[in-house]
ROPAKOL-672292 format. One record per residue: residue in three letters; x, y, z of N, C-alpha, C in turn. Coordinates in steps of 0.02 Angstrom, whole numbers, padded with zeros to 5 digits, always signed. Layout:
BEGIN
ALAXYZXYZXYZ
...
END
This chain:
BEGIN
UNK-01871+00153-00689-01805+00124-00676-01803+00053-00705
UNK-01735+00054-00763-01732-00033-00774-01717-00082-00724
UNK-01761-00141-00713-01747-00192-00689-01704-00258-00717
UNK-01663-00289-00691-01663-00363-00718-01670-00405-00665
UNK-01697-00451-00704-01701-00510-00650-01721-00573-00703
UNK-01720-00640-00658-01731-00700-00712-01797-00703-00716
UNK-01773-00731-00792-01846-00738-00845-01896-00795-00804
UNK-01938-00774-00812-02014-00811-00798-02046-00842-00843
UNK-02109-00914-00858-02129-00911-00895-02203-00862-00923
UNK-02214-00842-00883-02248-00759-00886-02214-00714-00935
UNK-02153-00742-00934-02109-00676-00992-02102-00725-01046
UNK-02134-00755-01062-02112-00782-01135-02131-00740-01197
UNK-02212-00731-01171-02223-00706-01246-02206-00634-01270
UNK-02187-00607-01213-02133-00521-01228-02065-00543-01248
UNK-02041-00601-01236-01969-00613-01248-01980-00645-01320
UNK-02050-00678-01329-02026-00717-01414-02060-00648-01457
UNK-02093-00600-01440-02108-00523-01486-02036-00510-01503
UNK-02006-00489-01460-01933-00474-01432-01872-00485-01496
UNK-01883-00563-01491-01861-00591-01530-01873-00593-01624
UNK-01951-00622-01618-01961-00623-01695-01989-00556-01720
UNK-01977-00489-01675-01958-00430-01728-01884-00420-01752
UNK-01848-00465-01695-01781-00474-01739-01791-00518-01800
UNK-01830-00585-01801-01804-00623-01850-01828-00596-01926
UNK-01878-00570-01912-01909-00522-01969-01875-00449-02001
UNK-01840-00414-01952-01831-00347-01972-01753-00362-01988
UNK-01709-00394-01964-01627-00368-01931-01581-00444-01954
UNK-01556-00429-01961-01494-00496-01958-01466-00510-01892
UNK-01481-00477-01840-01463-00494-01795-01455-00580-01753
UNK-01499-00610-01807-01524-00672-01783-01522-00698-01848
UNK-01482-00773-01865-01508-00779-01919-01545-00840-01935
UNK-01616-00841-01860-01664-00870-01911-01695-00823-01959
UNK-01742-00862-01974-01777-00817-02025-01856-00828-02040
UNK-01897-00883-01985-01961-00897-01993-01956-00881-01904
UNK-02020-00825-01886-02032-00820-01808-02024-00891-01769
UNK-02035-00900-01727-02014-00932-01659-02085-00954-01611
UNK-02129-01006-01621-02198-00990-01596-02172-01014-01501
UNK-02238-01005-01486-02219-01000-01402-02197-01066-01367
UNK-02234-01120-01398-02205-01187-01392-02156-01187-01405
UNK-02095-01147-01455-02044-01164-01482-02023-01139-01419
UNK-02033-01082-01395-02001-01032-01365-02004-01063-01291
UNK-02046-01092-01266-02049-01119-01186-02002-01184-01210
UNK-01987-01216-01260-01944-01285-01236-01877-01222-01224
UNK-01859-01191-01260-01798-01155-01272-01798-01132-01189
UNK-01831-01119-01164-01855-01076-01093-01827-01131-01040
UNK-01864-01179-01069-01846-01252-01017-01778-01278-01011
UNK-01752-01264-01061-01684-01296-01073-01628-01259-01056
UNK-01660-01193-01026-01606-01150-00995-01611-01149-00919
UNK-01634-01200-00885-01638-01210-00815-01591-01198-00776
UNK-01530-01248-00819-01468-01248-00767-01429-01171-00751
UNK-01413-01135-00687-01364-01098-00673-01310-01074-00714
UNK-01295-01126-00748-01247-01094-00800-01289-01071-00884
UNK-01349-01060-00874-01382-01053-00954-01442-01022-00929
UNK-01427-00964-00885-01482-00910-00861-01531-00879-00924
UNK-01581-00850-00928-01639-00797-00968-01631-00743-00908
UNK-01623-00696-00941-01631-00649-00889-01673-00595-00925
UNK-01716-00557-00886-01762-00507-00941-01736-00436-00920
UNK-01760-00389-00977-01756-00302-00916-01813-00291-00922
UNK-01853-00257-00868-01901-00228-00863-01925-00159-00855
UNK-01957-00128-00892-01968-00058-00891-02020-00037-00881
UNK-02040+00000-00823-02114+00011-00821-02159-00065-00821
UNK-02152-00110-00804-02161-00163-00784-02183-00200-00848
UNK-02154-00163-00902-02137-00208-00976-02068-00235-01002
UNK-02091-00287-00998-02013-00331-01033-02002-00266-01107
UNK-01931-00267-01097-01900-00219-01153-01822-00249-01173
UNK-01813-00291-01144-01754-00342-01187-01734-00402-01144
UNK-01705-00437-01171-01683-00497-01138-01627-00541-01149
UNK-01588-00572-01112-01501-00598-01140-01514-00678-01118
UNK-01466-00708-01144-01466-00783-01112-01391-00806-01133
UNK-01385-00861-01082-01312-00885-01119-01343-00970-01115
UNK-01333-00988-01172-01340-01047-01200-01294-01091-01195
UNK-01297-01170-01204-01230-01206-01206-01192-01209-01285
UNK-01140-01217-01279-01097-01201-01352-01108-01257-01389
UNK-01124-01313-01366-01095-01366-01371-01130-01422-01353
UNK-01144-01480-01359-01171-01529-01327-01121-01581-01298
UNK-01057-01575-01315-01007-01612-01311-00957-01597-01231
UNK-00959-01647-01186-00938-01636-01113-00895-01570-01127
UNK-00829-01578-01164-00777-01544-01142-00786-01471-01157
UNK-00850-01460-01181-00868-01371-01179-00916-01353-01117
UNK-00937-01411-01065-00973-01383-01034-00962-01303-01000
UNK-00892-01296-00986-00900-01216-00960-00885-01169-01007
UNK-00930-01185-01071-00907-01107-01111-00989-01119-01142
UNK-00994-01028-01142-01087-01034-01158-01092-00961-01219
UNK-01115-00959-01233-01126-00929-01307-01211-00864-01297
UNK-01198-00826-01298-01222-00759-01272-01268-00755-01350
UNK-01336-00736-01307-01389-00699-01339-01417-00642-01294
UNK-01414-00596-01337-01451-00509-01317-01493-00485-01366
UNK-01567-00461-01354-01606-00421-01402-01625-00378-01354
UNK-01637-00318-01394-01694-00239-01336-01726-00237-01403
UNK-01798-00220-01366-01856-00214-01403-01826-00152-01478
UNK-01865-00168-01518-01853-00093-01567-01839-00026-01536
UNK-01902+00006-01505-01927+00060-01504-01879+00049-01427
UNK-01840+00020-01384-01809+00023-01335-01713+00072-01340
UNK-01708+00043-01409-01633+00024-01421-01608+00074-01404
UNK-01547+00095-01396-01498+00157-01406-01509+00186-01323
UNK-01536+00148-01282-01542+00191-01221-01494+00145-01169
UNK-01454+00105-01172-01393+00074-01127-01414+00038-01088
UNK-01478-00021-01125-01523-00059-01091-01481-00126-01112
UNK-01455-00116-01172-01421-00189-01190-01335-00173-01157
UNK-01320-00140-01128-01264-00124-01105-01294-00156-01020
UNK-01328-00151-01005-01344-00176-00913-01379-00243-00933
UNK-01403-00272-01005-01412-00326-00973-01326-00368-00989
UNK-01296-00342-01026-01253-00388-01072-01214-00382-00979
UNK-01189-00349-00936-01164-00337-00869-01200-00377-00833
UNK-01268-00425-00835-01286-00435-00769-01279-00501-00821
UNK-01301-00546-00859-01295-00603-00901-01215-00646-00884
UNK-01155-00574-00899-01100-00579-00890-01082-00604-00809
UNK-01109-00565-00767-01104-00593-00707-01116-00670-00686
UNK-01214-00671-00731-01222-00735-00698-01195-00790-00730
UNK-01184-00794-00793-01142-00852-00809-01060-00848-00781
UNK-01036-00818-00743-00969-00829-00688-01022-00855-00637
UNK-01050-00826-00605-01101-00866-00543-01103-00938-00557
UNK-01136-00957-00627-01154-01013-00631-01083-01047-00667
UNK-01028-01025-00659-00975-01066-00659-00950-01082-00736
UNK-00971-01037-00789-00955-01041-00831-00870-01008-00848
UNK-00835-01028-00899-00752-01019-00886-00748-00950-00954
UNK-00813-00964-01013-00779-00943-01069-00850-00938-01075
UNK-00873-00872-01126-00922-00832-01153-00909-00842-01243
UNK-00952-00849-01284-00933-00847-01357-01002-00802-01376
UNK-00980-00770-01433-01016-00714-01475-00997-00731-01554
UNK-01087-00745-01585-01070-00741-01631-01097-00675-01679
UNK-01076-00637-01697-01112-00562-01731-01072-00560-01778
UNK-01177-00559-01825-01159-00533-01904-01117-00468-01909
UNK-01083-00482-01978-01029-00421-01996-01059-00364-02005
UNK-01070-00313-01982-01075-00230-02002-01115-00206-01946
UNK-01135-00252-01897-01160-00221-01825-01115-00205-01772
UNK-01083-00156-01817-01036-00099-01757-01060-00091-01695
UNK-01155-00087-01650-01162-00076-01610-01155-00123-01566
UNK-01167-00189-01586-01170-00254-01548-01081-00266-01536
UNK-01043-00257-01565-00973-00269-01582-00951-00217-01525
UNK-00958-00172-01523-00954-00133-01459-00949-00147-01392
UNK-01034-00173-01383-01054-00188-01354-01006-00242-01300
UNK-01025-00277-01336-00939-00331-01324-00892-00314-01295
UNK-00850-00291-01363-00794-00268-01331-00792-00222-01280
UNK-00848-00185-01261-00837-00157-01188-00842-00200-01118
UNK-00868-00234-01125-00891-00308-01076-00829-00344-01087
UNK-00767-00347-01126-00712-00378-01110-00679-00449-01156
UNK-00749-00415-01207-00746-00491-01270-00697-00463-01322
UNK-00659-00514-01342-00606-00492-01404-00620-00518-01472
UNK-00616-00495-01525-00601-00531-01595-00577-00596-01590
UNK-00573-00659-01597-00574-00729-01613-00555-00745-01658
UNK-00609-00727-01740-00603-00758-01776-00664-00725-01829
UNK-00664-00749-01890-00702-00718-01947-00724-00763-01978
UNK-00809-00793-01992-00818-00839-02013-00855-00808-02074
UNK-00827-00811-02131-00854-00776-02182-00900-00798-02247
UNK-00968-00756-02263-01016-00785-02300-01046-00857-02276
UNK-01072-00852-02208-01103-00911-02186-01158-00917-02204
UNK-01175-00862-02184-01270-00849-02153-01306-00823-02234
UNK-01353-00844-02259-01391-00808-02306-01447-00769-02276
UNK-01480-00707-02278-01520-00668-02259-01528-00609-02299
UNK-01585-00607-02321-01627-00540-02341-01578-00519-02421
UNK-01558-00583-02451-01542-00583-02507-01466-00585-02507
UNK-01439-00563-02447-01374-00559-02450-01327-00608-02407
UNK-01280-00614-02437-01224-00678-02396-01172-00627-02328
UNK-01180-00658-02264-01158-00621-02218-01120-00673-02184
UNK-01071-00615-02179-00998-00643-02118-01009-00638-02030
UNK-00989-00675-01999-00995-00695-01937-00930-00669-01895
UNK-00930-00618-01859-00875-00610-01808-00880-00641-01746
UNK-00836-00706-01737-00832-00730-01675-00793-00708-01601
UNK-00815-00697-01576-00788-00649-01512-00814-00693-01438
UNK-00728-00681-01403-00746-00740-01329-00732-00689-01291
UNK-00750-00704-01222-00733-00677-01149-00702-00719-01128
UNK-00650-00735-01077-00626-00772-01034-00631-00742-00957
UNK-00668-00771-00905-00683-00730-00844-00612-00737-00826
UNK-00588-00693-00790-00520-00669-00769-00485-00665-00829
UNK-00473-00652-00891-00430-00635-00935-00419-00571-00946
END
């Protein structure tokens, strides 16, 4: 049975695998050099506050994906809008693991008093775009040929939630 609950620093180094098989395989992310664990525990640290939760899922008492909502912004007047990260392991995907965490992430940033959710997803990931829009996020905006990756120039679909909208 999947679990979620908040990230630990015990879960780092399943959450930065997690991660830099994204930054290596997928556009999903567009760094593009892995993420070492030092990188990965300040990133860990800096999500303390209530409103900028890590949350992991656990399967069989293996981390198998993980979401966070980040701040948008460094600038006061965005403090309540936070900007959504989700990965499930490779060999996890397609089983409606990123569908319960993107639901419990969603929750806790309303808990932690956040007003507005932002998404940014590369163009042609129909599943992540979904994803979304089932959780209540809309089309925004189209930020096009930002990102360079894996030889090719990629467009950015920006997509918000508004809690009660």
């Amino acid at each position: 049975m999947l679990h979620i609950r908040k990230a630990h620093i015990t879960d780092l180094a399943a959450i930065t695998d997690i991660y830099n098989e994204a930054v290596l395989n997928t556009t999903a992310t567009f760094d593009t050099d892995p993420k070492t664990l030092a990188e990965q525990e300040v990133w860990l640290v800096e999500h303390g506050a209530p409103n900028h939760p890590v949350l992991v899922a656990e399967l069989a008492e293996q981390i198998v994906g993980w979401a966070s909502l980040s701040a948008w912004s460094g600038r006061c007047a965005y403090s309540e809008t936070g900007e959504i990260s989700l990965y499930v392991a490779a060999n996890q995907r397609g089983q409606g693991i990123g569908k319960q965490l993107m639901a419990a992430i969603m929750r806790a940033g309303q808990a932690g008093g956040l007003h507005t959710i932002l998404a940014r997803i590369v163009g042609g990931n129909a599943v992540s775009i979904h994803l979304h829009e089932a959780e209540g996020f809309q089309l925004v905006g189209l930020m096009r040929e930002v990102g360079y990756k894996f030889g090719q120039r990629l467009d950015i679909y920006l997509m918000q939630k508004i809690y009660g909208a």
